[in-house]
N, C-alpha and C positions, 0 to 999 in steps of 0.2 A: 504494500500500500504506500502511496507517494507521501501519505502524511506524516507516516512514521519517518522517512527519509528528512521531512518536514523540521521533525522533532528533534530529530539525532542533528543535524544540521544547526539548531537555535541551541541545542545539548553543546555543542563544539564550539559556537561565539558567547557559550555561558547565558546564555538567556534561558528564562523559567518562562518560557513561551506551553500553556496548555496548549492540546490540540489543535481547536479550532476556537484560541482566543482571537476574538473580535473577528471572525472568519465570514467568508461569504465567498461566492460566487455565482456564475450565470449557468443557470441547467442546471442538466442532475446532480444529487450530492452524491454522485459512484465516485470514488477517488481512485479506484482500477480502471477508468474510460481510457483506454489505448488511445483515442483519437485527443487528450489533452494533452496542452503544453505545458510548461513549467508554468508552478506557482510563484506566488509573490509572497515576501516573509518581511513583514515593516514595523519601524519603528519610531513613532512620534516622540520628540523633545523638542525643549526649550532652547533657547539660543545658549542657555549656561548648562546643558546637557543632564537634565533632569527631566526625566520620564515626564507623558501626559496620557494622564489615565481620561478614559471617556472622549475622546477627541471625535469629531466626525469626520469618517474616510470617504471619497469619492472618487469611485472609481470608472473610467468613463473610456469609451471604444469607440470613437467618431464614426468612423466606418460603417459601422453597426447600429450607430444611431440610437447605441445603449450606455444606462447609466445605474452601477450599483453603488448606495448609499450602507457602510457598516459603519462600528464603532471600536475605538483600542479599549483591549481592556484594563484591567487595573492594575498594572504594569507598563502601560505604550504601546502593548504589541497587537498587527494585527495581521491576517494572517487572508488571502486570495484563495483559493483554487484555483489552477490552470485552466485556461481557458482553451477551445478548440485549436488546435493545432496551424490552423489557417490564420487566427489571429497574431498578428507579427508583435511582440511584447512592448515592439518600438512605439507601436503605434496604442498603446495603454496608458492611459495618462491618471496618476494618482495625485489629490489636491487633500490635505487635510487642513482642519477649521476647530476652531474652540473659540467660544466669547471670552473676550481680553486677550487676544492671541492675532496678530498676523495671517492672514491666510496664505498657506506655502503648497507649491510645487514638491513632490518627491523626490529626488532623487534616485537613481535605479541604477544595479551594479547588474552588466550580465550575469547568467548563470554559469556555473563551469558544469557540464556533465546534466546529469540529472538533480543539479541541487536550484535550492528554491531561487529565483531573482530577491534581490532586496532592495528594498525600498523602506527609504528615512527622508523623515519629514521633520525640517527645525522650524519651530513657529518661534516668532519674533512679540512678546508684550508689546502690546498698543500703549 
């Protein structure tokens, strides 16, 4: 299952990432769908790099003309499901939001291999 890979992955940058904190995706919840791409594995903080618990993540596929709305949980972390295979990761755009906070763009590291993309989000106090 890719989420275990998920796990052991946030296990090895030392994150206390549950399963499917603040998790979401589009379609089915199968985590064995051969036809997904790599997940996304994110993390919200502040410009002085302190976690932001409850943040709202958006996550949006122009292309597709879709948009999913989750939240970090009580730790910062938030956690995608891969998306179809055809959707190119480039073209996935993460924006997170908190009241008194900046609205910020993601940042995204490719994947290496089968491990999750990452994405970190610094919001800046207003």
């Amino acid at each position: 299952m890719r989420v275990y890979g998920a796990i052991a992955f946030a296990a090895a940058l030392g994150l206390a990432l549950p399963a499917h904190a603040g998790g979401g995706g589009f379609g089915a919840d199968d985590d064995d769908d051969a036809n997904a791409g790599p997940p996304f594995l994110g993390l919200v903080q502040d410009d002085g790099g302190n976690n932001i618990a409850d943040a709202r993540i958006t996550v949006t596929i122009a292309a597709m003309n879709s948009t999913l709305v989750l939240r970090s949980d009580t730790v910062g972390h938030f956690f995608v499901r891969g998306f179809d295979k055809s959707v190119d990761p480039k073209d996935v755009k993460i924006t997170c939001s908190k009241d008194g906070y900046a609205d910020a763009t993601a940042t995204t590291t490719p994947p290496a291999g089968n491990a999750p993309i990452q994405a970190i989000c610094v919001l800046k106090k207003q």
